[in-house]
N, CA, C and O atoms as CSV, one atom per row, in Angstrom:
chain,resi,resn,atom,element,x,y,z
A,1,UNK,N,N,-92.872,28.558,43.682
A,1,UNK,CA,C,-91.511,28.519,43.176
A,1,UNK,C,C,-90.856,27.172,43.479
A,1,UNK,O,O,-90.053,26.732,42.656
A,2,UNK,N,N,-91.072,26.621,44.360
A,2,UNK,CA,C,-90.745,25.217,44.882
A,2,UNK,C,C,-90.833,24.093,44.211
A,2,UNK,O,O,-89.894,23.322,44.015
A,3,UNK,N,N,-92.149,23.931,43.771
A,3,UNK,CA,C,-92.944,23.013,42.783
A,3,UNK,C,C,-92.012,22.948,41.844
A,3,UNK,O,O,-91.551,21.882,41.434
A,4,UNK,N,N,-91.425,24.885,41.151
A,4,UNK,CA,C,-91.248,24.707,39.646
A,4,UNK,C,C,-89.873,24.134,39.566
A,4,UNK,O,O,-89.423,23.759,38.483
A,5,UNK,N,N,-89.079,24.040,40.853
A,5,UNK,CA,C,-87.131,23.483,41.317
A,5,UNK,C,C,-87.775,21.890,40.953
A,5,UNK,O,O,-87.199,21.131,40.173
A,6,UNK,N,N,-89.125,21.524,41.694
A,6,UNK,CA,C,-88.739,19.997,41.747
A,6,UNK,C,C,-89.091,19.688,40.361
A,6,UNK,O,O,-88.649,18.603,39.981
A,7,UNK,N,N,-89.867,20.449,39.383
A,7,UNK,CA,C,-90.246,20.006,38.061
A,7,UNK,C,C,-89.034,19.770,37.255
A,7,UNK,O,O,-88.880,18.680,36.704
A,8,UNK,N,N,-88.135,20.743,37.145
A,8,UNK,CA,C,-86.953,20.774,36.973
A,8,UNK,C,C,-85.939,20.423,37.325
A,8,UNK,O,O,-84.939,20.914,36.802
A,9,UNK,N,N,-85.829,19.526,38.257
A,9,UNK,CA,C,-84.895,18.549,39.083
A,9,UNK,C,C,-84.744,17.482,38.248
A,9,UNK,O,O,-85.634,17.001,37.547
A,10,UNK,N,N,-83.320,17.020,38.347
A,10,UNK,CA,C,-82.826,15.682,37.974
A,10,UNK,C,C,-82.652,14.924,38.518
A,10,UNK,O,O,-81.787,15.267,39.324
A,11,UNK,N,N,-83.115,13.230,38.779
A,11,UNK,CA,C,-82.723,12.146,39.489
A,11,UNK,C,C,-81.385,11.585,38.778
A,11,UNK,O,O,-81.448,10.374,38.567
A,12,UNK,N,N,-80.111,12.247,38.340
A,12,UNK,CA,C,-78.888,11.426,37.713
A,12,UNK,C,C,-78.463,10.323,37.878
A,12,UNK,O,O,-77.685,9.856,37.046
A,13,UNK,N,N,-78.915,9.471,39.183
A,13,UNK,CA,C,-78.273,8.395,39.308
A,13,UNK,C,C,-78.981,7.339,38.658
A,13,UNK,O,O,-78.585,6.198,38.422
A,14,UNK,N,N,-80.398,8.025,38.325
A,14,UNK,CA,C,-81.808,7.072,37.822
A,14,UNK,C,C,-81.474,7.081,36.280
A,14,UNK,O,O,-82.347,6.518,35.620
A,15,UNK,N,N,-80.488,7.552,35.595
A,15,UNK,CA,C,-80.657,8.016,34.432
A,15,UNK,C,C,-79.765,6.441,33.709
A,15,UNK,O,O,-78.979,5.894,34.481
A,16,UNK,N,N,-79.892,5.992,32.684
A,16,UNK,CA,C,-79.680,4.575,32.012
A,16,UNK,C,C,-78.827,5.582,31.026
A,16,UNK,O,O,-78.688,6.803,30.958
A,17,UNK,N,N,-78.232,4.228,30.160
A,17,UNK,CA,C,-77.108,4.782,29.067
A,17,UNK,C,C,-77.788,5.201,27.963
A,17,UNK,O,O,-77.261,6.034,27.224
A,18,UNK,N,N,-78.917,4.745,27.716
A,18,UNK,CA,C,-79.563,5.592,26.566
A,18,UNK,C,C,-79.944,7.574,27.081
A,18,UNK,O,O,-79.632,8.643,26.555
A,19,UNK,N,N,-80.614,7.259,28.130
A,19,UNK,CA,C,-80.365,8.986,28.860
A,19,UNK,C,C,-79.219,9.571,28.656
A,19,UNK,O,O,-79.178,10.691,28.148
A,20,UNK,N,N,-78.168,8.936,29.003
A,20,UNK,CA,C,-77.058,9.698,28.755
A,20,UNK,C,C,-76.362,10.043,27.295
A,20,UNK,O,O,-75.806,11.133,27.161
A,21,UNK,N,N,-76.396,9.210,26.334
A,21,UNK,CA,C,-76.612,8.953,25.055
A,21,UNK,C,C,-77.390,10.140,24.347
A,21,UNK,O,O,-76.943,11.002,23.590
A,22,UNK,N,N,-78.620,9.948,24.788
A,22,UNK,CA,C,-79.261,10.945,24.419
A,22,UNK,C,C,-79.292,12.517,24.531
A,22,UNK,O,O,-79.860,13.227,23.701
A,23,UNK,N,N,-78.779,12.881,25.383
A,23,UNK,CA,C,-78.174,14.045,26.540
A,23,UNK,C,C,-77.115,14.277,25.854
A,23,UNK,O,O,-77.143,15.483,25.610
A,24,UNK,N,N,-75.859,13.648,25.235
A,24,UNK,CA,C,-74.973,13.769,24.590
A,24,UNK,C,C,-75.052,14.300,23.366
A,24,UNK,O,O,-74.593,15.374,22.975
A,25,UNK,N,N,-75.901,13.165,22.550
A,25,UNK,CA,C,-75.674,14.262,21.187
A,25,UNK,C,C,-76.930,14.984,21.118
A,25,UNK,O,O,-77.067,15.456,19.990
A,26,UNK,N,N,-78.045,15.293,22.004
A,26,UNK,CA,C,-78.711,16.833,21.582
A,26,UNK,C,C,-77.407,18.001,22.046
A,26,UNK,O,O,-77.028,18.892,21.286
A,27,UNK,N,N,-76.909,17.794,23.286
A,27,UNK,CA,C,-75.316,18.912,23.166
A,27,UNK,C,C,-74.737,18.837,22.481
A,27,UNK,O,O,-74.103,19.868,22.258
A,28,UNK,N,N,-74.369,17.360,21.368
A,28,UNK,CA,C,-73.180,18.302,20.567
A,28,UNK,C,C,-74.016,18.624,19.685
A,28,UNK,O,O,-73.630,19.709,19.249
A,29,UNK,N,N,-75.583,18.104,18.800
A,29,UNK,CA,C,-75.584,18.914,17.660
A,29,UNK,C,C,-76.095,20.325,17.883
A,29,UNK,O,O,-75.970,21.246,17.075
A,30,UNK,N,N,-76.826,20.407,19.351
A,30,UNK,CA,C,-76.743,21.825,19.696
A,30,UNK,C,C,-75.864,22.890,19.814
A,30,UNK,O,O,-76.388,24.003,19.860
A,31,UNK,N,N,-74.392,22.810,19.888
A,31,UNK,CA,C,-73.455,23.445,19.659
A,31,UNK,C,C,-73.076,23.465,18.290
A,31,UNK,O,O,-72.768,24.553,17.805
A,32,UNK,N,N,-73.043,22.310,17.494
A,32,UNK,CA,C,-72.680,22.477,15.620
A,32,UNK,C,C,-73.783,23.507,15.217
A,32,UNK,O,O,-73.388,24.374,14.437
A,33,UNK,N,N,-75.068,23.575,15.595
A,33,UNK,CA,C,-76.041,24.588,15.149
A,33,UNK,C,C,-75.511,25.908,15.994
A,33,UNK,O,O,-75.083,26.927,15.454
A,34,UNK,N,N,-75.537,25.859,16.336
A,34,UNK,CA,C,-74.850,27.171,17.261
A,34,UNK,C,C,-73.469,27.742,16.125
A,34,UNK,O,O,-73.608,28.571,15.225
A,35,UNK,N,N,-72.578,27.242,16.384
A,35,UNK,CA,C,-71.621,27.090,15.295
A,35,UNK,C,C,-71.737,27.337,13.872
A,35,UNK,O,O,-70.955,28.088,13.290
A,36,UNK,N,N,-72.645,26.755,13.317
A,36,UNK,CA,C,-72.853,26.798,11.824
A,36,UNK,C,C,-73.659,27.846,11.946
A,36,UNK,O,O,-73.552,28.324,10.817
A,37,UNK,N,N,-74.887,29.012,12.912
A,37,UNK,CA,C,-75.560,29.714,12.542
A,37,UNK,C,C,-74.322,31.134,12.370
A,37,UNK,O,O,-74.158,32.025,11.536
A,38,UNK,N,N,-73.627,30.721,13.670
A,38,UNK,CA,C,-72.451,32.018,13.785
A,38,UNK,C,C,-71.778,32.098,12.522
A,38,UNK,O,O,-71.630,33.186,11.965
A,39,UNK,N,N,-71.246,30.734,11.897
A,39,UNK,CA,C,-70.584,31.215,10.975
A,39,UNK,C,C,-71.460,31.492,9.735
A,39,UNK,O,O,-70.808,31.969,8.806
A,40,UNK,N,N,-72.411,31.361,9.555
A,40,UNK,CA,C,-73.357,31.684,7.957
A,40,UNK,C,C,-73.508,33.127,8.543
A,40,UNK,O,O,-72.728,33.919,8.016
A,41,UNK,N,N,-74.468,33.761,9.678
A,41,UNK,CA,C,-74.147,34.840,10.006
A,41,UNK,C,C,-73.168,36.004,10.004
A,41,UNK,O,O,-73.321,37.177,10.343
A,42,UNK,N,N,-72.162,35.373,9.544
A,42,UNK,CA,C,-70.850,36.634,10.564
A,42,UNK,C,C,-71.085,36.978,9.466
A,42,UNK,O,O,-71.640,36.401,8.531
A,43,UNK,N,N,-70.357,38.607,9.643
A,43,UNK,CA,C,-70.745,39.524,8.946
A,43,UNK,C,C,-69.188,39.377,7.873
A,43,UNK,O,O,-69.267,39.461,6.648
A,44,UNK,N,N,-68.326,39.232,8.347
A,44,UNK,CA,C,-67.605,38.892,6.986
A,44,UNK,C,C,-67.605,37.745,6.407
A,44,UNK,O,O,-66.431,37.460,6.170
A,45,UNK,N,N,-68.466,36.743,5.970
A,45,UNK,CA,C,-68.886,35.766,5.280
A,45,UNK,C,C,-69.744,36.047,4.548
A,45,UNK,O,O,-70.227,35.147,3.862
A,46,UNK,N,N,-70.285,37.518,4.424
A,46,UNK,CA,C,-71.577,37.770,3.436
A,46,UNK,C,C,-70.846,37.352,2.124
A,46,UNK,O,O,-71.269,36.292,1.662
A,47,UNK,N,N,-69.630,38.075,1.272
A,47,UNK,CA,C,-69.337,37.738,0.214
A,47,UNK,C,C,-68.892,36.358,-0.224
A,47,UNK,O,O,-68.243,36.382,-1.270
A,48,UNK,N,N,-69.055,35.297,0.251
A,48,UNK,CA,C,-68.955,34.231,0.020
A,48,UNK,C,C,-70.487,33.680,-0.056
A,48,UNK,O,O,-70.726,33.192,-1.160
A,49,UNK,N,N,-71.327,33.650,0.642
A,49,UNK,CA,C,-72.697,32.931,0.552
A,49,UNK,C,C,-73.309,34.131,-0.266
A,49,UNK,O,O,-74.528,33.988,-0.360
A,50,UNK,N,N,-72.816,35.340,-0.925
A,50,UNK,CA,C,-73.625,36.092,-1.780
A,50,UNK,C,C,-73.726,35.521,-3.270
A,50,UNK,O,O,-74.526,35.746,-4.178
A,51,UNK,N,N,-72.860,34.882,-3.192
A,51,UNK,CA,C,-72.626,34.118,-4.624
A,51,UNK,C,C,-73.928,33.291,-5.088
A,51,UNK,O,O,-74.456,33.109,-6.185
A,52,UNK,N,N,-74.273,32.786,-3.516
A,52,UNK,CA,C,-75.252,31.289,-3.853
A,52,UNK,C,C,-76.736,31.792,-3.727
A,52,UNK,O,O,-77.688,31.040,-3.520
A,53,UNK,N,N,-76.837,33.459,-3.911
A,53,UNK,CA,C,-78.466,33.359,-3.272
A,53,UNK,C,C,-79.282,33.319,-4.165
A,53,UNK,O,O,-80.453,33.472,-3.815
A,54,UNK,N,N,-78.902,33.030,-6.132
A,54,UNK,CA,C,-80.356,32.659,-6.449
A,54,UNK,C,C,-79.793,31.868,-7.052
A,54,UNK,O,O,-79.802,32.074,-8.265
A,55,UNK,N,N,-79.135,30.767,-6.627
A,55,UNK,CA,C,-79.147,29.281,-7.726
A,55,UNK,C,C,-80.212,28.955,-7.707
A,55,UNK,O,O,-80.434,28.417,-8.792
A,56,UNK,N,N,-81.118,28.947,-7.071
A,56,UNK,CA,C,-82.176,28.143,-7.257
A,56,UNK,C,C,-83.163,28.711,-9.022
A,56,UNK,O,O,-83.639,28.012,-9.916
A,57,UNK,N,N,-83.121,29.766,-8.902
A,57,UNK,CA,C,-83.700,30.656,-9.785
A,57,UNK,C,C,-82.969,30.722,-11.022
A,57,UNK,O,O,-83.530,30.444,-12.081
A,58,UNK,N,N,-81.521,31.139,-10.961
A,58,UNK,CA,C,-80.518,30.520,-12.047
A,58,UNK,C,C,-81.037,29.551,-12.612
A,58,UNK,O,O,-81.274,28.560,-11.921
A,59,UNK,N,N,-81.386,29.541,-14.100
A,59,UNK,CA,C,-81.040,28.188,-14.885
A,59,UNK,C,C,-80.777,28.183,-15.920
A,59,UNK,O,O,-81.309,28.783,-16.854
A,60,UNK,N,N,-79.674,27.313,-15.902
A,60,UNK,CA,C,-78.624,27.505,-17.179
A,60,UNK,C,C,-79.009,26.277,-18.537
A,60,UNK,O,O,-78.897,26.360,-19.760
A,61,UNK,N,N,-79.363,25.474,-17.871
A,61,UNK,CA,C,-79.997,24.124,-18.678
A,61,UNK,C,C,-81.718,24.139,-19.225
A,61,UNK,O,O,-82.438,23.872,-18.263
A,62,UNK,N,N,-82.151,24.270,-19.917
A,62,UNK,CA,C,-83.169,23.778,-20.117
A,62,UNK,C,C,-83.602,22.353,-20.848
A,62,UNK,O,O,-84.566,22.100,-21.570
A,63,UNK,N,N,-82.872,21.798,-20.534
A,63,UNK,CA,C,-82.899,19.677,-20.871
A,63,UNK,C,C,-84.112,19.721,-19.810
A,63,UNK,O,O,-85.209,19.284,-20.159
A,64,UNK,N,N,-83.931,20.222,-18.573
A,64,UNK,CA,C,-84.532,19.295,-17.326
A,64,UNK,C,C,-86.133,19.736,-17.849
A,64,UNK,O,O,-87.073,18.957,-18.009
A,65,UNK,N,N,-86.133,21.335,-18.075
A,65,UNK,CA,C,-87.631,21.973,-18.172
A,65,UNK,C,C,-88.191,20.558,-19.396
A,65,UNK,O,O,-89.000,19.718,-19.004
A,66,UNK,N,N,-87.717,20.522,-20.577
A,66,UNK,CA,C,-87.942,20.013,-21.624
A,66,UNK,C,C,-88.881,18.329,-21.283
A,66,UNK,O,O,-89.848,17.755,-21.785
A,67,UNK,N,N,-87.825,18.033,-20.057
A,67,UNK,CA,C,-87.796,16.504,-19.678
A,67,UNK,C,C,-89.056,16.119,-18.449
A,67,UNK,O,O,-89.655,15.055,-18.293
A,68,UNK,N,N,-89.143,17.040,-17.904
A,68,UNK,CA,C,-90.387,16.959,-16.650
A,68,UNK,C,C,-91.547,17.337,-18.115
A,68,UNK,O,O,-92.273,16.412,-18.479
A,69,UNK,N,N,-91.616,18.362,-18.680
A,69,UNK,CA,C,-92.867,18.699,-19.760
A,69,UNK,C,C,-93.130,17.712,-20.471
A,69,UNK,O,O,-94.311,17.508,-20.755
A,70,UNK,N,N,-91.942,16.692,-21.031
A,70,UNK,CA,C,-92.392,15.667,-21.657
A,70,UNK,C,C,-93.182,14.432,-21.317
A,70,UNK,O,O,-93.232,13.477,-22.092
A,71,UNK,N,N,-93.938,14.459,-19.889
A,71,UNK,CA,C,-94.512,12.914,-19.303
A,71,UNK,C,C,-95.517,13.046,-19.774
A,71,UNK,O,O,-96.085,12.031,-19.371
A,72,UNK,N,N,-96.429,13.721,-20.542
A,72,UNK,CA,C,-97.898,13.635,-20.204
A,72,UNK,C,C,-98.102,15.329,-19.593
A,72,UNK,O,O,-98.905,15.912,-20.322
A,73,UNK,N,N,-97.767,15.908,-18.864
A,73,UNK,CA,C,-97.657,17.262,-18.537
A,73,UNK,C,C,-97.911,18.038,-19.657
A,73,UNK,O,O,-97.283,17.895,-20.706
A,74,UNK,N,N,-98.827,18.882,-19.489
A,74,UNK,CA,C,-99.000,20.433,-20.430
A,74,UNK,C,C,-98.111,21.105,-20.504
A,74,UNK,O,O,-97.548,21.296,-19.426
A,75,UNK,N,N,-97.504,21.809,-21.734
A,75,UNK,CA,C,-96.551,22.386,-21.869
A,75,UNK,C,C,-96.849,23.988,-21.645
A,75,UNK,O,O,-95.935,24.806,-21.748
């Protein structure tokens, strides 16, 4: 158990401004992910992101299909 304190020990005074730098923003974007999972999650936000779950599949245009088929591609 000893070993596993000193593996896990910090020398802070040894630490340079890029350490600290670095230490900084993995906490904040670790809290914006934290943040952004809570809010896509919460349960009253379903009817707002229900809107978006098959744009991908939606398609209203067929220019683009027309335009990728036209290079040389089999139709």
């Amino acid at each position: 158990m000893n070993s596993l304190i000193e593996f896990f020990s910090t020398d802070w005074d040894a630490m340079t401004h890029a350490d600290w730098t670095g230490m900084v923003i993995v906490l904040i974007l670790s809290a914006l992910m934290i943040g952004l999972y809570t809010w896509v999650f919460k349960p009253s936000n379903r009817d707002h992101f229900e809107q978006y779950r098959d744009f991908v599949i939606h398609n209203d245009n067929n220019e683009e299909m027309k335009r990728e088929t036209g290079h040389g591609q089999t139709k």
